[in-house]
C-alpha positions, -999 to 999 in steps of 0.1 A, spaced: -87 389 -261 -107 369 -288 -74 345 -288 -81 341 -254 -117 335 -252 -113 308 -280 -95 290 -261 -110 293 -231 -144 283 -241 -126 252 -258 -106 240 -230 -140 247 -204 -160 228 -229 -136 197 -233 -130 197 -197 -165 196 -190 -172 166 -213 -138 151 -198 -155 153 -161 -189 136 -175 -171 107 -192 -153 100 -159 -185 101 -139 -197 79 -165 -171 51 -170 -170 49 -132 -204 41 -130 -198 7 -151 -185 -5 -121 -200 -27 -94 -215 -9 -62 -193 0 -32 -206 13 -1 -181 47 9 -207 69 15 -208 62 59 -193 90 85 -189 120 61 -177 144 86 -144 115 99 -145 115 57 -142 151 57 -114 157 81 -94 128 69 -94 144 36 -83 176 48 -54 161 74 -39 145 44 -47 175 18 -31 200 39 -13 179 61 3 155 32 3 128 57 4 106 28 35 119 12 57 123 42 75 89 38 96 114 16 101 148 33 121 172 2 95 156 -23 65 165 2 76 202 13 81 209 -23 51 195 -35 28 207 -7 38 241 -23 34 229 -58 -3 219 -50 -13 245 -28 -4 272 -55 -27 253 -76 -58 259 -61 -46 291 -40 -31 311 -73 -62 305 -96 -71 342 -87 -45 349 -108 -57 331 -132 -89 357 -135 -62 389 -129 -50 376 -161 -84 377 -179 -86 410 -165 -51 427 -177 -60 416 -214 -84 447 -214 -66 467 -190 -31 462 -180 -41 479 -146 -68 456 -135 -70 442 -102 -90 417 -84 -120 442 -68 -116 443 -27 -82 423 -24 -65 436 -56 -37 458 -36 -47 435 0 -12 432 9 -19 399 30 -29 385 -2 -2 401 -25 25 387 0 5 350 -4 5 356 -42 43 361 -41 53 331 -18 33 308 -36 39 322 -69 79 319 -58 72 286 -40 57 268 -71 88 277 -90 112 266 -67 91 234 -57 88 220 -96 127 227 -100 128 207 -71 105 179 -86 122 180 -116 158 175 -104 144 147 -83 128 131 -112 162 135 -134 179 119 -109 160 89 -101 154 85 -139 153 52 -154 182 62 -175 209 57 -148 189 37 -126 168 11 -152 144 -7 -132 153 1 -100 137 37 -106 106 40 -93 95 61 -123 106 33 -144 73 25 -167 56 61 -164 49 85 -191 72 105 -195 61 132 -218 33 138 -198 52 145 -167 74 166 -183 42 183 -202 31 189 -164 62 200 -150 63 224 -181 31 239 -171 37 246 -134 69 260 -144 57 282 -169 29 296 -154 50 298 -114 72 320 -138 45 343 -153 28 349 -123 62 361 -107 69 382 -141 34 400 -136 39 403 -101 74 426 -113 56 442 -141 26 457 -123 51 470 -100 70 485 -122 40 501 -142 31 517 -105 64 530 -101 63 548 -135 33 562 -127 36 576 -92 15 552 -76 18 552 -40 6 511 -38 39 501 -58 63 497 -27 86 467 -12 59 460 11 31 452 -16 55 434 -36 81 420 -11 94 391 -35 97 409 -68 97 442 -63 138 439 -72 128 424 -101 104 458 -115 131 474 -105 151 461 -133 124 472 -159 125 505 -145 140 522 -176 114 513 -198 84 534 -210 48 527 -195 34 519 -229 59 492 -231 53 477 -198 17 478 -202 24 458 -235 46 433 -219 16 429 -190 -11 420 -216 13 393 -233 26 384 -200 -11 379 -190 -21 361 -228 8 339 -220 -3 325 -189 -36 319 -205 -25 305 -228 -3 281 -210 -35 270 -182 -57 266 -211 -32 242 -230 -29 221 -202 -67 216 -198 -74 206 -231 -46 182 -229 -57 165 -198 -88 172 -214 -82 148 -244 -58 123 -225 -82 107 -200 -54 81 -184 -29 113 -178 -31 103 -139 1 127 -131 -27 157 -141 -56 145 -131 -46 136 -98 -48 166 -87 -87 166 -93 -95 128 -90 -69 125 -52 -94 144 -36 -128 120 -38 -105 89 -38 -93 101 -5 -126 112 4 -138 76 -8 -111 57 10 -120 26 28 -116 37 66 -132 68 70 -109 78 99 -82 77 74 -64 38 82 -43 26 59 -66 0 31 -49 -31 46 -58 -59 74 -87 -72 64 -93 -80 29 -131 -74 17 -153 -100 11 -175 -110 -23 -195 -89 -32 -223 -93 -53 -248 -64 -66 -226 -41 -40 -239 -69 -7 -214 -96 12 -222 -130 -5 -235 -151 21 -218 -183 11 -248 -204 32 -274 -193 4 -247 -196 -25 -268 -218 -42 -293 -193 -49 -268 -172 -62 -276 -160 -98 -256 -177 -123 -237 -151 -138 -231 -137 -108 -192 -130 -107 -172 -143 -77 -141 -119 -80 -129 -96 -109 -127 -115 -138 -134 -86 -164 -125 -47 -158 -163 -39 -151 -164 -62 -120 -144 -39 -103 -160 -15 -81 -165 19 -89 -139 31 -61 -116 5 -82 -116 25 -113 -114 54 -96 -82 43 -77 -70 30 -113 -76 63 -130 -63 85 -95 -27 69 -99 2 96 -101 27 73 -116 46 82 -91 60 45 -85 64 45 -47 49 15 -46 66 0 -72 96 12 -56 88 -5 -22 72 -38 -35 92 -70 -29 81 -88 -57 93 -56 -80 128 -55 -57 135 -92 -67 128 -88 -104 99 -105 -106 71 -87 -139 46 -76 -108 48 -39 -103 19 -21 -87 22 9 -99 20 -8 -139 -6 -31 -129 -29 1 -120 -18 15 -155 -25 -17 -176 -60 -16 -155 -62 21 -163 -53 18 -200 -77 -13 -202 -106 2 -188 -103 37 -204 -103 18 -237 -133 -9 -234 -151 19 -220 -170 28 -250 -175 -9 -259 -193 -11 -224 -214 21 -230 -231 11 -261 -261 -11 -266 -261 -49 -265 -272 -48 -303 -245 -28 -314 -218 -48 -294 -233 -80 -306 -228 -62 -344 -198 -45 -335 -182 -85 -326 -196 -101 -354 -179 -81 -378 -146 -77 -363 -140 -112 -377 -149 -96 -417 -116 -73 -410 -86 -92 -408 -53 -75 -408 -45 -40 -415 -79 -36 -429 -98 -26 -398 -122 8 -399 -120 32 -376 -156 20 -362 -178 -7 -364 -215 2 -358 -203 31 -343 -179 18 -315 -144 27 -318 -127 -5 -337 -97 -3 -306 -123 -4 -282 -142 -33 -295 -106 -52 -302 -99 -42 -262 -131 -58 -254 -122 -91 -269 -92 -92 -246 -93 -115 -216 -88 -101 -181 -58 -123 -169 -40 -146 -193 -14 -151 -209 1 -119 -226 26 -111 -254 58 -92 -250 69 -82 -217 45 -95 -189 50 -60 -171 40 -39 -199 21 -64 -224 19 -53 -259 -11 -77 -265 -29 -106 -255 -42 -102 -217 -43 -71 -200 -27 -87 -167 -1 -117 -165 -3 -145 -143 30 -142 -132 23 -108 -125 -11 -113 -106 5 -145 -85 37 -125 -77 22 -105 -52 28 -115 -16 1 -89 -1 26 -75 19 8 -39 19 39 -18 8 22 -6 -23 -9 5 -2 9 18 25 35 40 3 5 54 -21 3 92 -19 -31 90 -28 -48 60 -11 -46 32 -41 -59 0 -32 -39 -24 -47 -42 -53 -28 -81 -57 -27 -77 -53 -66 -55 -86 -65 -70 -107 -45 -103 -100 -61 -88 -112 -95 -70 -142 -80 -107 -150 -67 -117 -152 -101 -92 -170 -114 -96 -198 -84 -135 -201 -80 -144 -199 -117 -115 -204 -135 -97 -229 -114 -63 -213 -129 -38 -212 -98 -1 -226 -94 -1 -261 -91 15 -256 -57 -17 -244 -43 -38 -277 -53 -20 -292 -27 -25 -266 -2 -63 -264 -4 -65 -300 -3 -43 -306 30 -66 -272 44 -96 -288 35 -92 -324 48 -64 -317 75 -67 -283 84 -36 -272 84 -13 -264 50 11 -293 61 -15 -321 59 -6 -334 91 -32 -355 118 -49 -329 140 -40 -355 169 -6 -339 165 -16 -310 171 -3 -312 209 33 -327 206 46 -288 212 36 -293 249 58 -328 252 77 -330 284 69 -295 298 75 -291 334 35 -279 333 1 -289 325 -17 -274 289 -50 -270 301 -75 -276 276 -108 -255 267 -138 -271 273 -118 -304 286 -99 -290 311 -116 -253 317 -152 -259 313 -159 -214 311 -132 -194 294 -143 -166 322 -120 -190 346 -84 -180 327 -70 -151 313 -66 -160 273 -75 -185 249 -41 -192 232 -43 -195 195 -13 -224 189 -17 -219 150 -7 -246 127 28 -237 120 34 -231 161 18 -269 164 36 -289 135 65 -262 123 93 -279 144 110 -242 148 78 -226 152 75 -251 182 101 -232 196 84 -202 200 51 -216 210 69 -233 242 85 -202 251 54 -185 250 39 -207 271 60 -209 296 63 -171 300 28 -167 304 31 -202 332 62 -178 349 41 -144 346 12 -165 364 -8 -160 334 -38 -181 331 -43 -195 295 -61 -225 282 -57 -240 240 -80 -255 216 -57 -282 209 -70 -305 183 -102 -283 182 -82 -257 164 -78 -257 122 -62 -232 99 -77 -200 103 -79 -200 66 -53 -168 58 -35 -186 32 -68 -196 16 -83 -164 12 -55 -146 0 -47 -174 -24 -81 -166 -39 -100 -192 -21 -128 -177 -5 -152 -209 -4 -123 -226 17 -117 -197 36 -152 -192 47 -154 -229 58 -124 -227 79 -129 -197 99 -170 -204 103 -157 -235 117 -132 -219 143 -154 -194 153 -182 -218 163 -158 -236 184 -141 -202 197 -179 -192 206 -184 -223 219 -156 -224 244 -171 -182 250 -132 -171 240 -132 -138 246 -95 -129 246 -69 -146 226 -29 -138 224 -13 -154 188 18 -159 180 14 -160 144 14 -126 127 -11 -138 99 -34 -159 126 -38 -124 145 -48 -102 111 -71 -130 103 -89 -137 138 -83 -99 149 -96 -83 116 -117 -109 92 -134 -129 119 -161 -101 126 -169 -109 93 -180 -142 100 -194 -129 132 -163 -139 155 -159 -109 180 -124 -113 201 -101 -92 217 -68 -105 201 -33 -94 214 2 -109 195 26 -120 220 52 -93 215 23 -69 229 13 -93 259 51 -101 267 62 -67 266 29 -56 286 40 -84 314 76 -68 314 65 -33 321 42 -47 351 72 -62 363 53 -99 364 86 -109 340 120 -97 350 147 -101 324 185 -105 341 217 -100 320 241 -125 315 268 -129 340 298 -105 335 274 -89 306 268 -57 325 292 -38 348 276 -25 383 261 8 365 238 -12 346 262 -4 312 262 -33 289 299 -42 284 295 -68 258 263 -60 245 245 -91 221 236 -75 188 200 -80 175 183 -65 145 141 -73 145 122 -80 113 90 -67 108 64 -91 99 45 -77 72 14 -86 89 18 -73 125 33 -43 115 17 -27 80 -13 -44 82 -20 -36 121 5 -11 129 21 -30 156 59 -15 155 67 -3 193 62 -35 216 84 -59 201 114 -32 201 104 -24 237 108 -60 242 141 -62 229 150 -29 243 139 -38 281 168 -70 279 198 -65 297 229 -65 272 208 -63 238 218 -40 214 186 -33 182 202 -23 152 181 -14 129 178 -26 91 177 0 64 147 -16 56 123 -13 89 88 -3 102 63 9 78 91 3 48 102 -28 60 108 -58 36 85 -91 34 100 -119 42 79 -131 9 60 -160 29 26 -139 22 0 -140 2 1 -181 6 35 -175 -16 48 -197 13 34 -227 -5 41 -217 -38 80 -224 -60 101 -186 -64 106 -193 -98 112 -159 -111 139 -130 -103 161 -141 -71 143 -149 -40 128 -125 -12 138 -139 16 178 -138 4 173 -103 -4 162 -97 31 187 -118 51 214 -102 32 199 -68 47 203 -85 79 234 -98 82 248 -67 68 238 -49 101 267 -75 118 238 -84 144 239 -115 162 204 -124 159 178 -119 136 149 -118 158 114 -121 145 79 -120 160 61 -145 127 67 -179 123 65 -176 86 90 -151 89 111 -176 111 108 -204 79 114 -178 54 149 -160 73 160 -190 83 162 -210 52 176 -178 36 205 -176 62 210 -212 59 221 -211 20 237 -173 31 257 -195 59 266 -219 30 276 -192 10 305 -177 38 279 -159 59 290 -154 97 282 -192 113 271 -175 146 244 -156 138 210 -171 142 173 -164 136 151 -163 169 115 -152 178 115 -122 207 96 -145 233 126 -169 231 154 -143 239 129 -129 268 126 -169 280 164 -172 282 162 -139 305 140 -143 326 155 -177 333 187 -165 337 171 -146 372 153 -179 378 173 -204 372 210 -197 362 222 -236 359 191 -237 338 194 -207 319 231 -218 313 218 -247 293 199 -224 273 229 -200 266 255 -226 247 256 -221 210 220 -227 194 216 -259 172 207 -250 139 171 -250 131 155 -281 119 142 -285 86 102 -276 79 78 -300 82 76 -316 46 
C-alpha cells in the first residue's frame, strides 16, 4: 500500500504540474475568439466524442477505438476498486459494487479495451513504415511511445479482466451467493479455472493483481507526465477542448474560408494599416504568433498520420507532410517555451552568453534558462534547414519547400480525428514570409504583378474580358449597361478570369451560358468590371493584394445590388461564397453544377440520349463512360458532392464510375493554393498522379466541374496520351456534356456537330 501511495502522490503531483505548464505555454500565444455558442460547442463535442464522427473515414480503426476510449473514462472506477483491494481483497465500490448493470459494463469494456488495442496494434504492424516506408501514414511518429501506450491499455484491459476472474473465484470459495454467471457473465469461466486454489492464495493474487494495475496507470501518468509532446497520450485529455475550441461551433469542417490577420486577437483593418503598431506581426513569423488554439492543435496531434496519408503534396514525394509539420511546430514550441516564459533580462543575458560557449562546452543553463531552449530560440521560424527538410535536424524549424508545397486542398483538415487546423497554420506563415519577408517562389512575383495591374493571373487587357461571348446566337447582357437593377434578372454570372481568357475554360463558360439562355434563365455579367477575386492572392500569402481585389469587386457587385451569383470556378465560389462577408460582400452564390442540376430536376432542361444509345425501355445499350473529379474546392471546402453526380447521373447513356480516390478523399488536382502558378519541381507531379487514377477507371471522359481542374487534368492526360494513354478519352466540364444533351432534343443536326470526336484542348493562355 505505501508502494502504491508513493506513486500515486508522484504521478498526481507531476500530472498536476504537467496540466499548469500546458495552460501556461498556451497562453504565449495570440488571442483567438472560440468562446461564442457554447451549448452548439457542447453538442458538437459530444456527437463526435461519442459519436466518433471524426474517425469514421476508417470504420475497424473507429469501432475498436471507440471501445478503447470509452473504457478509458468509463473503467476508472476500477481504478479506485484497485485502491480498495490493497487493504482488503473483498472491497467493493459502496452502492454499485455487486450492481450487476455495472459489473456486466465493467466486463464488456474491460474485454472490449483488450480486443480493441489488439486490434490497434495489428493495424499499426501492418501499416508500419517497415514494409511500407513512406507511404505509411505512421511514417515519422514516435514509435516507442505508441507502443508505451498500447502497452498500457493492454496491460491494464488485462488486469481488470484478471480481477474481474479472481473476485469471482474468491466468492465461489467462500459460498457467496453474488459470485454467479450472471454477475460475472464474461469471466466467470475464467475463476472457474482458479477454482482449485486456496482463498488465501487468491486473495494474494487480488492484492498483486490490484498493485499491478496501479502500478501500470500510475507509470503511464508520470510518463506523459514528463514527456509534454507525447500527443498519442495526451490526446486523449487535450481532443476534448480542441474539439470544444474548434472553429465552427456547429461542428464544420475548419476549411472554406481562410481567417484573416489578426492583430492583438481583432481583424486588421487594412484601411487604417498605417496606424498599425510597428511590430505588429502580419502572419506567423515566430511560434508565439500563433494563436493559442494553434498550439493547442499542435500539441492535440495523435500522430496518427491520416492526414499525411491523404495529402497530395506527401502522395507525390514532395518533404510537406502535415502531420510532421504539426510535430516540428509541436517540438519547437515545447522547447522555446521556457525561453518565452522568462524575463526580458534574463533572455537578453541568456543570448549574450550563448556566444562565450562554443562547441561542446555548453552548460546546462544560462541564467537560469535551459541552454536547449535558449539555442531553440535562436532558431528562425521558416528557413532554410539542415538534413532532411521533413524532419530537420537543425537550422529552421519549417522548410520552405515544405511550407510552399501545400496546395490547401483541405485533406489534412478534413481527415483529422481531432479537429487540427493545418491549413490556417500555413497560410498564416506564408503571410509572413510574403508581407514582411518578401521570401516567395519567384513564380509568384509575376503573379501579383499581372493581379495587381491586370486583374487577372494571366496579365491580359480587361477589354478581353468578353471574347467568350463571340458569335453567340444571343445577346450578353451587361450589368449596369444593359440591366440598369439586378432585381430585373435572375443571376449575376461571375465569368472568372480563367472562364474569360483560359481558351478551355471558355468552353465551359459558353455552355453555361447558353443553358441558362435555353432554361430561360435571366442572367446579366460584369464583363470588364469584373477582376480576380483575389483566391490565388490570399492563399499565396498575399493578403494586402487580396484585400484590394475583392474590396474592389464587392463595391462593384454592390453597386450593380448583385444579390445572386452562379460561378463556374470552384475557387471564385469559396472566395465570393465564403471570404466576401469579410469584406462585407453578402451574396447568395450557387456553382453551376447546383443550378444546372436544379434546372434538370424542374424539367426547364431536358437531356435526350444519343440516337440508337438507348433501346425503347429507357436501358442504355452503349452506355458513355464518365468518371467526375472533385474539385478540391467545391467539394471539401463546401461540401458540394451530390449535384454534379446527379447531373451526370440524370444523362441518358452515361455511365459514373467512380475513382478510388472520390468525395471527401478525393485527390487535388494540385492547381491550389496558387500552386497553379508556381514550377512542380519536387517529387512527380499531382496532376499525373491523378489522371493516372482516371484513366485507370477505362472512362471515356474525365469530367470536371473547376477550371483549374480542367488546366491541371488536361495537361496531365496530354503527356499521359503521349505516353500510350487511350487517345479517345478526353477531359470535359459537366455543363458541356449536359449542353450536348439537351441539344441533342433541340437540335439533332446541331447536336450532331457537337458529337464528332472532340479537338484536343488548346494550350493555356501564356
Amino acid at each position: 500500500m505505501v508502494l502504491a501511495a508513493v506513486v500515486t502522490l508522484t504521478a498526481v503531483a507531476l500530472f498536476v504540474r504537467a496540466v499548469n505548464s500546458f495552460v501556461t505555454v498556451f497562453r504565449l500565444g495570440q488571442p483567438a475568439a472560440r468562446t461564442d455558442a457554447p451549448g452548439a460547442r457542447s453538442v458538437t463535442l459530444v456527437r463526435e466524442f461519442l459519436g466518433h464522427t471524426r474517425m469514421a473515414r476508417k470504420p475497424v480503426v473507429a469501432v475498436a477505438h471507440w471501445f478503447v476510449m470509452v473504457s478509458f473514462g468509463l473503467l476508472f472506477l476500477t481504478l479506485l476498486t484497485a485502491y480498495g483491494q490493497l487493504l482488503d481483497p473483498h472491497f467493493v465500490l459502496p452502492l454499485i459494487g455487486h450492481w450487476a448493470p455495472y459489473e456486466w459494463l465493467t466486463e464488456i469494456f474491460g474485454w472490449s479495451a483488450v480486443v480493441g488495442i489488439l486490434v490497434l496494434i495489428v493495424v499499426r504492424q501492418r501499416n508500419h513504415p517497415r514494409s511500407q516506408g513512406r507511404r505509411s501514414r505512421f511514417w515519422g511518429s514516435s514509435f516507442w511511445q505508441a507502443y508505451f501506450v498500447e502497452a498500457v491499455i493492454l496491460g491494464v484491459g488485462l488486469c481488470i479482466v484478471a480481477l474481474r476472474a479472481l473476485e469471482y473465484a474468491v466468492g465461489r470459495a467462500q459460498g457467496e451467493t453474488w459470485a454467479t454467471a450472471l454477475h460475472f457473465p464474461l469471466t466467470a469461466w475464467l475463476g472457474r479455472l482458479l477454482e482449485g486454489f486456496s482463498v488465501g492464495a487468491l486473495e494474494t493474487a487480488v492484492v498483486l493483481v490490484a498493485l499491478l494495475k496501479i502500478l501500470i496507470s500510475m507509470t503511464w501518468l508520470i510518463t506523459i507526465a514528463l514527456t509534454p509532446t507525447m500527443g498519442v497520450a495526451w490526446h486523449r485529455f487535450l481532443a476534448f477542448f480542441n474539439i470544444w475550441f474548434k472553429r465552427h461551433p456547429d461542428g464544420r469542417t475548419s476549411l472554406a474560408e481562410l481567417q484573416p490577420v489578426m492583430v492583438g486577437g481583432e481583424p486588421l483593418n487594412f484601411e487604417e494599416i498605417e496606424d498599425l503598431d510597428e511590430d505588429a506581426a502580419l502572419g506567423v513569423g515566430k511560434v508565439e504568433d500563433f494563436t493559442w488554439k494553434g498550439l493547442l492543435d499542435f500539441s492535440t496531434c495523435t500522430e496518427c498520420g491520416r492526414c499525411q496519408e491523404q495529402c497530395p503534396a506527401w502522395r507525390t514525394d514532395k518533404p510537406l507532410s502535415p502531420k510532421m509539420l504539426v510535430l516540428n511546430l509541436r517540438n519547437h514550441h515545447q522547447a522555446k517555451a521556457p525561453w518565452l516564459l522568462a524575463d526580458e533580462a534574463h533572455r537578453d543575458a541568456a543570448t549574450a552568453s550563448l556566444s562565450q560557449h562554443p562547441g561542446d562546452g555548453l552548460p546546462d543553463r544560462l541564467h537560469g534558462i535551459p541552454s536547449g531552449s535558449v539555442l531553440e530560440a535562436q532558431r528562425p521560424l521558416v528557413g532554410e534547414t539542415e538534413g532532411d527538410p521533413t524532419v530537420p535536424s537543425g537550422g529552421a524549424v519549417i522548410d520552405p519547400d515544405v511550407l510552399w508545397s501545400c496546395t490547401t486542398c483541405g485533406a489534412c483538415v478534413e481527415q483529422c480525428p481531432v479537429d487540427i487546423e493545418h491549413v490556417d497554420a500555413i497560410v498564416d506563415m506564408r503571410r509572413y514570409q510574403t508581407l514582411i519577408e518578401s521570401a516567395f517562389p519567384s513564380e509568384l512575383g509575376g503573379l501579383f504583378k499581372n493581379l495587381e495591374n491586370k486583374g487577372n493571373p494571366w496579365g491580359m487587357n480587361a477589354r478581353l474580358r468578353m471574347d467568350w461571348a463571340k458569335d453567340l446566337p444571343f445577346e450578353i447582357p451587361m450589368a449596369g449597361a444593359d440591366v440598369e437593377d439586378m432585381a430585373d434578372v435572375d443571376y449575376l454570372f461571375w465569368v472568372g478570369c480563367a472562364g474569360a481568357f483560359e481558351d478551355r475554360a471558355k468552353k465551359t463558360t459558353r455552355a453555361v451560358a447558353e443553358l441558362l439562355h435555353t432554361a430561360g434563365v435571366s442572367f446579366a455579367v460584369l464583363g470588364d468590371g469584373e477582376t480576380c477575386t483575389g483566391d490565388p492572392a490570399r492563399r499565396a500569402g498575399n493578403e494586402f493584394l487580396y484585400q484590394m481585389l475583392a474590396m474592389q469587386n464587392v463595391e462593384v457587385l454592390n453597386e450593380v445590388g448583385a444579390t445572386k451569383i452562379v460561378v463556374t470556378c470552384a475557387h471564385c465560389f469559396n472566395t465570393i461564397k465564403n471570404e466576401y462577408p469579410q469584406v462585407g460582400g453578402q451574396f447568395e452564390v450557387v456553382h453551376h453544377t447546383q443550378l444546372l442540376n436544379r434546372l434538370v430536376r424542374e424539367k426547364r432542361l431536358t437531356p435526350v440520349a444519343r440516337p440508337g444509345e438507348a433501346d425503347t425501355s429507357g436501358v442504355a445499350s452503349t452506355a458513355e463512360t464518365v468518371t467526375y473529379h472533385d474539385p478540391c474546392y467545391l467539394g471539401r471546402h463546401n461540401q458540394v458532392y451530390s449535384p454534379p453526380r446527379e447531373l451526370l447521373g440524370a444523362l441518358p447513356g452515361v455511365e459514373l464510375r467512380e475513382m478510388p480516390r472520390h468525395g471527401e478523399k478525393s485527390f487535388c488536382c494540385g492547381a491550389g493554393g496558387a500552386r497553379m502558378w508556381m514550377e512542380e519541381k519536387l517529387g512527380t507531379r499531382i496532376n499525373l498522379n491523378r489522371t493516372e487514377e482516371a484513366i485507370a477507371t477505362g472512362a471515356d471522359r474525365i469530367a470536371i466541374g473547376c477550371p483549374f481542374c480542367r488546366v491541371m487534368l488536361s495537361d496531365g492526360l496530354t503527356q499521359k496520351q503521349s505516353e500510350g494513354a487511350r487517345e479517345e478519352v478526353e477531359v470535359v466540364d459537366v455543363a458541356q456534356m449536359l449542353l450536348a444533351a439537351v441539344r441533342r432534343g433541340e437540335d439533332p443536326e446541331r447536336a450532331a456537330g457537337t458529337e464528332s470526336q472532340p479537338e484536343p484542348d488548346p494550350a493555356p493562355v501564356a
